[in-house]
N, CA, C and O atoms as a Tripos MOL2 file, in Angstrom:
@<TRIPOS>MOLECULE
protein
  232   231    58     0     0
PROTEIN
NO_CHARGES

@<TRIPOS>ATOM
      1 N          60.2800   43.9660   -5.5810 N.3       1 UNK1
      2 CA         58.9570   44.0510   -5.0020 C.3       1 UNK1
      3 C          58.9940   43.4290   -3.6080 C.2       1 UNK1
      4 O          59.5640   42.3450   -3.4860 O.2       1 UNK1
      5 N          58.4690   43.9850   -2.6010 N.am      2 UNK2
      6 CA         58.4720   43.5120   -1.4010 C.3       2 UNK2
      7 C          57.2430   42.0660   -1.0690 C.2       2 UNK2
      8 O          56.0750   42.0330   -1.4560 O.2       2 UNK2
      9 N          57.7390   41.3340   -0.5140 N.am      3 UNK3
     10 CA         57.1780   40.6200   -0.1330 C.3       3 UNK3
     11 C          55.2270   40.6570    0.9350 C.2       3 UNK3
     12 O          55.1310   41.2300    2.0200 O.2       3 UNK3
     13 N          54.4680   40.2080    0.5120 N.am      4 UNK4
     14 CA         52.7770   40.7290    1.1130 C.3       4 UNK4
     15 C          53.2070   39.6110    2.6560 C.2       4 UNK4
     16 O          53.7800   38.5610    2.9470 O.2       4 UNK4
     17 N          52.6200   40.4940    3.1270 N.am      5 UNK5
     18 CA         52.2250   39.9040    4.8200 C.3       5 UNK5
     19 C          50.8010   39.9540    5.2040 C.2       5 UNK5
     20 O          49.8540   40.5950    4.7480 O.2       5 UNK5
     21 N          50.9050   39.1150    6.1540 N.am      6 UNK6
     22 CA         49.3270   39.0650    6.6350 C.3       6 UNK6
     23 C          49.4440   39.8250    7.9010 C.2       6 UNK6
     24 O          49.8940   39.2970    8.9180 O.2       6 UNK6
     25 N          49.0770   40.9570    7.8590 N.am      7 UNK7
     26 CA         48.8260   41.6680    9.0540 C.3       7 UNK7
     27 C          47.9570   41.1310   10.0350 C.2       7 UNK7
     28 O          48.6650   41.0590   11.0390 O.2       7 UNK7
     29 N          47.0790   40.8060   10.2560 N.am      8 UNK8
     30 CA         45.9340   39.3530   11.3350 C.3       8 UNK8
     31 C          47.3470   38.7750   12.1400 C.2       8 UNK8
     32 O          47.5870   39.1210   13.2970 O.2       8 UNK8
     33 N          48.2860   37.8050   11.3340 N.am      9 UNK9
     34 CA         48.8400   37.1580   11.6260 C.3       9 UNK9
     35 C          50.2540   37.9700   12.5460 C.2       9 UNK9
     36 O          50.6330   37.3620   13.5470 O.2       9 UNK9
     37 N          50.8830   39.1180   12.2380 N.am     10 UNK10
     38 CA         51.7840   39.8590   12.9940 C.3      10 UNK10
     39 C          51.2760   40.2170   14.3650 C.2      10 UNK10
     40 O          51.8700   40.0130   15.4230 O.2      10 UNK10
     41 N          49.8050   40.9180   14.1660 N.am     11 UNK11
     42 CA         48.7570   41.4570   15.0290 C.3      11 UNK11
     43 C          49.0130   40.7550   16.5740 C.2      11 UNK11
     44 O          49.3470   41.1710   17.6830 O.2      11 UNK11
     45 N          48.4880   38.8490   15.6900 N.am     12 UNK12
     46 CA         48.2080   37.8230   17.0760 C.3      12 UNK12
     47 C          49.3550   37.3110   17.8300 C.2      12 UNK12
     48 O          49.5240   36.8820   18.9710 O.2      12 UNK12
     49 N          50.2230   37.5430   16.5980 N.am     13 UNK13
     50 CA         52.3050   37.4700   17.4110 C.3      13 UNK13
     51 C          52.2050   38.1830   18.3610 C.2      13 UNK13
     52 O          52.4970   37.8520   19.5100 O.2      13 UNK13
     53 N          51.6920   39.4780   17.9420 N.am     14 UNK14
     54 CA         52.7700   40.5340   19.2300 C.3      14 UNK14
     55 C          51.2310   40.9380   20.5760 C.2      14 UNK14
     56 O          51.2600   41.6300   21.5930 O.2      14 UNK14
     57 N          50.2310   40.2470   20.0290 N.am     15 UNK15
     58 CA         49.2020   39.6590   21.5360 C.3      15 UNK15
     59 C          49.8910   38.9360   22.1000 C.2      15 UNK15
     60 O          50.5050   39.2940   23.1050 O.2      15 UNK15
     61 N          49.9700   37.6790   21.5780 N.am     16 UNK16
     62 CA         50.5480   36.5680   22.3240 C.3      16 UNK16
     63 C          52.5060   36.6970   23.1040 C.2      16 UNK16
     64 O          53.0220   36.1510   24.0790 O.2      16 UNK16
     65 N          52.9690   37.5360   22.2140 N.am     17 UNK17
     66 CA         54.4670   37.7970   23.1370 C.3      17 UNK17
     67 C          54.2600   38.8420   23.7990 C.2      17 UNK17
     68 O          55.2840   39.1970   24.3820 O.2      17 UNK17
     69 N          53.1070   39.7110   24.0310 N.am     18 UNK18
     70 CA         53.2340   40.4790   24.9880 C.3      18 UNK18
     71 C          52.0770   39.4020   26.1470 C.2      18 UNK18
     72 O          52.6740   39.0890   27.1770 O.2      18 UNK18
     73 N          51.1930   39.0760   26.1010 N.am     19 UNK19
     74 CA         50.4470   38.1390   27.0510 C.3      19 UNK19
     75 C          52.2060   37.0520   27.9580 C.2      19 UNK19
     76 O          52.5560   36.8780   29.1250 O.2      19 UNK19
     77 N          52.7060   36.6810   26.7890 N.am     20 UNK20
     78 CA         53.5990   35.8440   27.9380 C.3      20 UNK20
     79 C          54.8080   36.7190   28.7930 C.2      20 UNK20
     80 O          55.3870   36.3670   29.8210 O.2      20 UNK20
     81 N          54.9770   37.9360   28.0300 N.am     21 UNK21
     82 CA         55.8450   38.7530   28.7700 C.3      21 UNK21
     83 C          55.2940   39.1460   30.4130 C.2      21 UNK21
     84 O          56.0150   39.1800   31.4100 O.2      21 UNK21
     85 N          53.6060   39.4610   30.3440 N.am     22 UNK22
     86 CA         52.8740   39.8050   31.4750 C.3      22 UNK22
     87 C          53.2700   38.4920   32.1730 C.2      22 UNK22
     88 O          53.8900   38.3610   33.2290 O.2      22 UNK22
     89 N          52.9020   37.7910   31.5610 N.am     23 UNK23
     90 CA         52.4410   36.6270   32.2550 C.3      23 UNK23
     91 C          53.9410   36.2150   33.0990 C.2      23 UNK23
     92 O          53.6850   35.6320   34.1520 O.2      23 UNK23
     93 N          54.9850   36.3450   32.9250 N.am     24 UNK24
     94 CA         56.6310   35.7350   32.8470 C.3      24 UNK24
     95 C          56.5350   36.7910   33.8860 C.2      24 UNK24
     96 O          57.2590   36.2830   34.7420 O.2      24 UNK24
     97 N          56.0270   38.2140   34.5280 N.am     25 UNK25
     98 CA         56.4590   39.1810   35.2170 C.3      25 UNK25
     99 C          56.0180   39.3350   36.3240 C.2      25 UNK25
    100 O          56.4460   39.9530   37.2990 O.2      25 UNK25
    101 N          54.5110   38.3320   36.0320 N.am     26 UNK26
    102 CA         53.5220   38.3840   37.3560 C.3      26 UNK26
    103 C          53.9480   36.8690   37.3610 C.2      26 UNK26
    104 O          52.9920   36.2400   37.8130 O.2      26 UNK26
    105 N          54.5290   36.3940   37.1840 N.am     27 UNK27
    106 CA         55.2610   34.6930   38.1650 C.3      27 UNK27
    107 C          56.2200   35.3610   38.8340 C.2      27 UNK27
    108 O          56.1330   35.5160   40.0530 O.2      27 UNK27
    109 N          57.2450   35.8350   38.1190 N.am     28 UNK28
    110 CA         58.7120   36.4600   38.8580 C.3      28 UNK28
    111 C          57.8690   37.4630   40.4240 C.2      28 UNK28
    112 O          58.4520   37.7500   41.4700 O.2      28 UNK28
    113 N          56.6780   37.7240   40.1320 N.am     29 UNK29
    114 CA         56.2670   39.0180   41.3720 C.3      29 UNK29
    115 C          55.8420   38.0720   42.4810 C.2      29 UNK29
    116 O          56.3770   38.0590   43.5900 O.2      29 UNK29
    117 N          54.3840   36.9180   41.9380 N.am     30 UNK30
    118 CA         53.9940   35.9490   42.9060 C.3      30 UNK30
    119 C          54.1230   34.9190   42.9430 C.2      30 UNK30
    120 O          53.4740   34.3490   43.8200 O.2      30 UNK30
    121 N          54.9220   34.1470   42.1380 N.am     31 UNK31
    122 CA         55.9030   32.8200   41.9580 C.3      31 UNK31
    123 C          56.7230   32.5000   43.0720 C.2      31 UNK31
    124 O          57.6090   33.2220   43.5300 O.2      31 UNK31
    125 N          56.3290   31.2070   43.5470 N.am     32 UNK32
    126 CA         57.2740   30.6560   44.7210 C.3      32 UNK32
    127 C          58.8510   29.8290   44.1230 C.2      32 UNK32
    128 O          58.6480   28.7090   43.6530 O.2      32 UNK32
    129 N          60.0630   30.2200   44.1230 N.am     33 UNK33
    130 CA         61.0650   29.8260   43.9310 C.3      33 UNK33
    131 C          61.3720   28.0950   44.0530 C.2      33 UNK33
    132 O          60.5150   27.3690   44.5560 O.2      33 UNK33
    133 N          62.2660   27.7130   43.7000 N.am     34 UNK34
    134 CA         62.5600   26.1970   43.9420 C.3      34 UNK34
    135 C          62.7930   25.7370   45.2820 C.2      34 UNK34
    136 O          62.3930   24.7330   45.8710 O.2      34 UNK34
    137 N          63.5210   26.6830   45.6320 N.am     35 UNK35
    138 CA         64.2880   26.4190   47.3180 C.3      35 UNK35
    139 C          62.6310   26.8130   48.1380 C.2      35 UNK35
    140 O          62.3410   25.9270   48.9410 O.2      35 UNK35
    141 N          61.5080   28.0100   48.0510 N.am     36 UNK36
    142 CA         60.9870   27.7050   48.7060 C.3      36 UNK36
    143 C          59.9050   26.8670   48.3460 C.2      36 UNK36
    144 O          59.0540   26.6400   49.2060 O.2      36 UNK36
    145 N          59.8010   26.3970   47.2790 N.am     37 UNK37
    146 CA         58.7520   25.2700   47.2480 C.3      37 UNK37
    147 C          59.4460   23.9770   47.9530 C.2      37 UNK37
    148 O          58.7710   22.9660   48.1480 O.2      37 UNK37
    149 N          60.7590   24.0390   48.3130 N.am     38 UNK38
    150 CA         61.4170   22.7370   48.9470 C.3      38 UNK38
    151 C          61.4300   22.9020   50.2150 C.2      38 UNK38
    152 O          61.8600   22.0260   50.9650 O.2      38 UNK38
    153 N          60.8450   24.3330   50.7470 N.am     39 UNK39
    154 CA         61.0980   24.2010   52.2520 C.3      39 UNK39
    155 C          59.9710   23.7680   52.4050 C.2      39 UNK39
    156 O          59.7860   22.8880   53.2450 O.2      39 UNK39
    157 N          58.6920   24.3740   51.4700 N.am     40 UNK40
    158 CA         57.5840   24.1170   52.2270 C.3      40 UNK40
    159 C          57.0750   22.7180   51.9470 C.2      40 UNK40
    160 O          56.1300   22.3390   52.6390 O.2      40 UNK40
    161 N          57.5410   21.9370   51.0770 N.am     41 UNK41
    162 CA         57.3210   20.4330   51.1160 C.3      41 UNK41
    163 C          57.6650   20.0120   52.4790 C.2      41 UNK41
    164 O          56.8340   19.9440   53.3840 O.2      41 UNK41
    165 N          58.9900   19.7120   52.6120 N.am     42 UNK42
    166 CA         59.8330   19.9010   53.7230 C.3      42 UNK42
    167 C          59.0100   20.3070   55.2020 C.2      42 UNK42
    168 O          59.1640   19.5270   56.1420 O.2      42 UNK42
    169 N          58.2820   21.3300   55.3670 N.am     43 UNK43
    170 CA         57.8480   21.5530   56.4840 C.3      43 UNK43
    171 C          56.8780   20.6160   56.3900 C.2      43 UNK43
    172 O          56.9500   19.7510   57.2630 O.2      43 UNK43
    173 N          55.6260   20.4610   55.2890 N.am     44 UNK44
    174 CA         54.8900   19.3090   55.2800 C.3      44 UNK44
    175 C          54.9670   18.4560   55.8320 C.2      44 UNK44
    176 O          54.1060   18.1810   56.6670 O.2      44 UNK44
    177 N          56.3860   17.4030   55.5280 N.am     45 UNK45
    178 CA         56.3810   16.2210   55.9870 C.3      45 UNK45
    179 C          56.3880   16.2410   57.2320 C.2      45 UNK45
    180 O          55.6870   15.5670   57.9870 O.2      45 UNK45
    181 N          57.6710   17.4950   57.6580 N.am     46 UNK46
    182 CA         57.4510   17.4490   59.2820 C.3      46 UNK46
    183 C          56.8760   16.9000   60.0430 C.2      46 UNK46
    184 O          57.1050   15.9350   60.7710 O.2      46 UNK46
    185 N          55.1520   18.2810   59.6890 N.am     47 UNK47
    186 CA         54.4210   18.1060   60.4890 C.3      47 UNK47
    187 C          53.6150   16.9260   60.4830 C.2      47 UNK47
    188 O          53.0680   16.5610   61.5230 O.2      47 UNK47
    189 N          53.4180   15.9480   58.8300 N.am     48 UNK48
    190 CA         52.9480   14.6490   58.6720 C.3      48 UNK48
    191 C          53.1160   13.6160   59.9740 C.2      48 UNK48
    192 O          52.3340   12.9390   60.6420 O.2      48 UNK48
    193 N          55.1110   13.9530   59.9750 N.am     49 UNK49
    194 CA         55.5230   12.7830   61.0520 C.3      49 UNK49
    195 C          54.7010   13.0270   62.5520 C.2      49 UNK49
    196 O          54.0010   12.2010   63.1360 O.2      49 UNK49
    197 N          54.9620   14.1830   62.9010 N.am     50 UNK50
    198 CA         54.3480   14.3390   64.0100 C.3      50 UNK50
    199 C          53.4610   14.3180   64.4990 C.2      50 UNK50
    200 O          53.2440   14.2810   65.7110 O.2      50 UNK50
    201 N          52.3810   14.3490   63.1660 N.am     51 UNK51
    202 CA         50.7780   14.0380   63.8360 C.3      51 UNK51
    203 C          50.7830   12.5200   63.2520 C.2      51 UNK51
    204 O          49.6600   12.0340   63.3860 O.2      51 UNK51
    205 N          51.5740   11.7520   62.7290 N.am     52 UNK52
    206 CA         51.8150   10.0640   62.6740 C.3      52 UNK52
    207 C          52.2850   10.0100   63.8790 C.2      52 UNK52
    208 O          51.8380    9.0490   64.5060 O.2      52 UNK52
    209 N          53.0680   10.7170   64.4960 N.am     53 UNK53
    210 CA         54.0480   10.0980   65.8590 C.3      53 UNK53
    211 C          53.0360   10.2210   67.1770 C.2      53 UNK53
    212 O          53.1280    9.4880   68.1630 O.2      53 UNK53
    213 N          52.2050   11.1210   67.0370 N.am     54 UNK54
    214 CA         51.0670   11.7930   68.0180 C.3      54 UNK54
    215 C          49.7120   10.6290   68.0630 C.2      54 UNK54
    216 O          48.8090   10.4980   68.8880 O.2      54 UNK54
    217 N          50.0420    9.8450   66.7340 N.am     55 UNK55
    218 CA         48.3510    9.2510   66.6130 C.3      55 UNK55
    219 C          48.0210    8.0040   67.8230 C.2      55 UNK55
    220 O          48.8510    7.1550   68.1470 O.2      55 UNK55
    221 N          46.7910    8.0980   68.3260 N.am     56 UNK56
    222 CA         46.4480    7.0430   68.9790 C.3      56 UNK56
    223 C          46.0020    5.8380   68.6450 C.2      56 UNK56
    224 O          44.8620    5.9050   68.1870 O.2      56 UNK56
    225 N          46.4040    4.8450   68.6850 N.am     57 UNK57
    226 CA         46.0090    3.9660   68.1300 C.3      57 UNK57
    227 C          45.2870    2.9320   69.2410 C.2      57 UNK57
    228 O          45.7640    2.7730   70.3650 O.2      57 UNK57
    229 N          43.8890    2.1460   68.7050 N.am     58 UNK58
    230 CA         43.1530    1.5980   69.0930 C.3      58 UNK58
    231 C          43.2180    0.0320   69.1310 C.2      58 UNK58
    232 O          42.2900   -0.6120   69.6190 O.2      58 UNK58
@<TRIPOS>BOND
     1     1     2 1
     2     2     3 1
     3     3     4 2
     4     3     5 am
     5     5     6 1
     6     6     7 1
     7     7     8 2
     8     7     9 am
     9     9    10 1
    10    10    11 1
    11    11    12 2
    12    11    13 am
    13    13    14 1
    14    14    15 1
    15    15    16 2
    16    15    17 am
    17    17    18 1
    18    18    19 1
    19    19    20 2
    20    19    21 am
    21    21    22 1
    22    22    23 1
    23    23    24 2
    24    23    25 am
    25    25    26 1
    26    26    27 1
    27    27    28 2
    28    27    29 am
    29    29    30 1
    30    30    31 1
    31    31    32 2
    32    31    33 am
    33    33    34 1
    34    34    35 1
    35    35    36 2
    36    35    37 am
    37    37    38 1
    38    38    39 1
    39    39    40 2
    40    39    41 am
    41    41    42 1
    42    42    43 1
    43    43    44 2
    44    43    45 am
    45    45    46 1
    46    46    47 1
    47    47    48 2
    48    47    49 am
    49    49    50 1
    50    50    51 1
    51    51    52 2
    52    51    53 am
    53    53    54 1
    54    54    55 1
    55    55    56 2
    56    55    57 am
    57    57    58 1
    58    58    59 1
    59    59    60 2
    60    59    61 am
    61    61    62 1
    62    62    63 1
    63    63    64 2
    64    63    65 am
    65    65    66 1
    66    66    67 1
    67    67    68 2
    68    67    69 am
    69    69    70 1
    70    70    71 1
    71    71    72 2
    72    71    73 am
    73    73    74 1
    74    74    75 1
    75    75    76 2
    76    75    77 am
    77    77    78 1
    78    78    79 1
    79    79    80 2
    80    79    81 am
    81    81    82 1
    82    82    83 1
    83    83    84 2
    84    83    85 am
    85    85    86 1
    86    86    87 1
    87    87    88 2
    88    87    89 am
    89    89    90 1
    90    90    91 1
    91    91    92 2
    92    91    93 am
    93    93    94 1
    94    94    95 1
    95    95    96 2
    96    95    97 am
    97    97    98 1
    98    98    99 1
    99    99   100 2
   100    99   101 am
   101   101   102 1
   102   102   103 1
   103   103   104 2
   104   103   105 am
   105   105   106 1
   106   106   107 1
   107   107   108 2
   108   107   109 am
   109   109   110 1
   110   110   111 1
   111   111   112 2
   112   111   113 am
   113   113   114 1
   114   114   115 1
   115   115   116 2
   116   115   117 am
   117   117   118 1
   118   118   119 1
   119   119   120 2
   120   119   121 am
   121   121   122 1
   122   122   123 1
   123   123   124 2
   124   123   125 am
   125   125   126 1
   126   126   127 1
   127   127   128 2
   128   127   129 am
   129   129   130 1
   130   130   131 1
   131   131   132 2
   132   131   133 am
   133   133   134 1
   134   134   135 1
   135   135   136 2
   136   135   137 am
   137   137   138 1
   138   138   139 1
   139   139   140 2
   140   139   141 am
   141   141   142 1
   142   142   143 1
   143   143   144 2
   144   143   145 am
   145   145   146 1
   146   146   147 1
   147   147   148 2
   148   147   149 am
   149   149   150 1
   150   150   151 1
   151   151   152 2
   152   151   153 am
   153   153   154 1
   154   154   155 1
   155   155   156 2
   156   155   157 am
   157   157   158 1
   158   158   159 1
   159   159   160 2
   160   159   161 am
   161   161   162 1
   162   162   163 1
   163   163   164 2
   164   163   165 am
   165   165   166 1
   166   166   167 1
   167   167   168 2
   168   167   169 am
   169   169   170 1
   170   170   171 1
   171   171   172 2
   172   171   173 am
   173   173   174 1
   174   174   175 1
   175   175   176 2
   176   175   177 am
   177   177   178 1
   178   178   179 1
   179   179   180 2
   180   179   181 am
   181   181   182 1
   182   182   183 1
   183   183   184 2
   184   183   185 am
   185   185   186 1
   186   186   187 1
   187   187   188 2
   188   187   189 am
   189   189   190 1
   190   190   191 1
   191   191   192 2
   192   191   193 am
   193   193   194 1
   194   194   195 1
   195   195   196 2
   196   195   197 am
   197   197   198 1
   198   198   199 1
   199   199   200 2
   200   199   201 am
   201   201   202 1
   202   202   203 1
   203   203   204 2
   204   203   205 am
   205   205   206 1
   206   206   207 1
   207   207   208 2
   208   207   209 am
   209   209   210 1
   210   210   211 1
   211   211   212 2
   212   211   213 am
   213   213   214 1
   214   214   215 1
   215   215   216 2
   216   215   217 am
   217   217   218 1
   218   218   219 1
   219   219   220 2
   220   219   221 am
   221   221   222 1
   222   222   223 1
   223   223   224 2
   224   223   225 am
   225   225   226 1
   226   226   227 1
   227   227   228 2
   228   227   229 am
   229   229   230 1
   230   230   231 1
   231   231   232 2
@<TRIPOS>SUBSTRUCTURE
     1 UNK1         2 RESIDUE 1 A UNK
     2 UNK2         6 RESIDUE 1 A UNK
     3 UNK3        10 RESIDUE 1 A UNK
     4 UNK4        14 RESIDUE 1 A UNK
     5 UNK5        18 RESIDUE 1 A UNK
     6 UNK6        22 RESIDUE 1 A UNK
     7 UNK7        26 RESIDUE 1 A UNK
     8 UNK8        30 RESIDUE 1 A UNK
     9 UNK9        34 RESIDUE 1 A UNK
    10 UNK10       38 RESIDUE 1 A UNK
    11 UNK11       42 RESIDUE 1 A UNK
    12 UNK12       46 RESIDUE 1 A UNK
    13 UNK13       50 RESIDUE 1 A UNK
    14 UNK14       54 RESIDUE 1 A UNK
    15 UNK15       58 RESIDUE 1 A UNK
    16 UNK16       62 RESIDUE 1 A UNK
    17 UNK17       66 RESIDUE 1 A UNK
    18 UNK18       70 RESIDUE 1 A UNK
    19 UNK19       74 RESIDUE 1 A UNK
    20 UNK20       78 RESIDUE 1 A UNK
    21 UNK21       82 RESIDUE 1 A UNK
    22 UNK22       86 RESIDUE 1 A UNK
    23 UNK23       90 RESIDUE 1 A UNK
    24 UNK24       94 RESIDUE 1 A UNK
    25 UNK25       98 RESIDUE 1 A UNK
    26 UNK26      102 RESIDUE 1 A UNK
    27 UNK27      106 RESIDUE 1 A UNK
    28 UNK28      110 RESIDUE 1 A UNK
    29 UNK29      114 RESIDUE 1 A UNK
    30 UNK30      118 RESIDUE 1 A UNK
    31 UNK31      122 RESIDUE 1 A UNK
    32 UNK32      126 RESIDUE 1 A UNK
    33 UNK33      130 RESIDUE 1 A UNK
    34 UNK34      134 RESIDUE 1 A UNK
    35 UNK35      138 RESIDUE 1 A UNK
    36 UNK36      142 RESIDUE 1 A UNK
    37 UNK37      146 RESIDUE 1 A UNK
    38 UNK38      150 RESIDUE 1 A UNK
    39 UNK39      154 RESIDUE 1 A UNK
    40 UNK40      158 RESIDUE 1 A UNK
    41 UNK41      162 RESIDUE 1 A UNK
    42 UNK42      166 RESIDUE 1 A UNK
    43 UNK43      170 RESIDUE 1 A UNK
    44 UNK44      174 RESIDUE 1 A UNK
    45 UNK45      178 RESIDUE 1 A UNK
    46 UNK46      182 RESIDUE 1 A UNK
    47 UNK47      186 RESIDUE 1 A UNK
    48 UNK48      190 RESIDUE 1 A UNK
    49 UNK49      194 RESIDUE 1 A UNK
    50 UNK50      198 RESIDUE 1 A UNK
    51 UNK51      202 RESIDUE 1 A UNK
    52 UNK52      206 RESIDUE 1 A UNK
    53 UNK53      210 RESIDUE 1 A UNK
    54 UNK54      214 RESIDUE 1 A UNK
    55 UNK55      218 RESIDUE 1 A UNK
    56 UNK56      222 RESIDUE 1 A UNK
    57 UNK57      226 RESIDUE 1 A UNK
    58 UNK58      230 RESIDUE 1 A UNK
C-alpha cells in the first residue's frame, strides 16, 4: 500500500522553491557582486577623505 501525502503540503514546497528560484535569478540580473560592492565602498571613503581634507575649520 502506498504511503498518503498531504497534497497542501507538496503544493507550498514547490511555491516556495519556485519563489526562491525567481528570487536567486532576479539577484544574479540586479545584484551588485563582491568586488563591486568593494569598489563602491572604496570610492566612498575617497570622497569622505576629501571633503575631510577640503573642510574649513573655524
Amino acid at each position: 500500500m502506498s504511503q498518503i501525502v498531504n497534497l497542501r503540503r507538496f503544493r507550498k514546497q514547490a511555491a516556495r522553491d519556485e519563489a526562491r528560484s525567481d528570487a536567486a535569478a532576479r539577484a544574479a540580473k540586479h545584484g551588485r557582486s563582491k568586488a563591486r560592492k568593494a569598489a563602491e565602498t572604496e570610492a566612498e571613503a575617497r570622497r569622505e577623505r576629501l571633503l575631510d581634507g577640503a573642510r574649513l575649520d573655524d
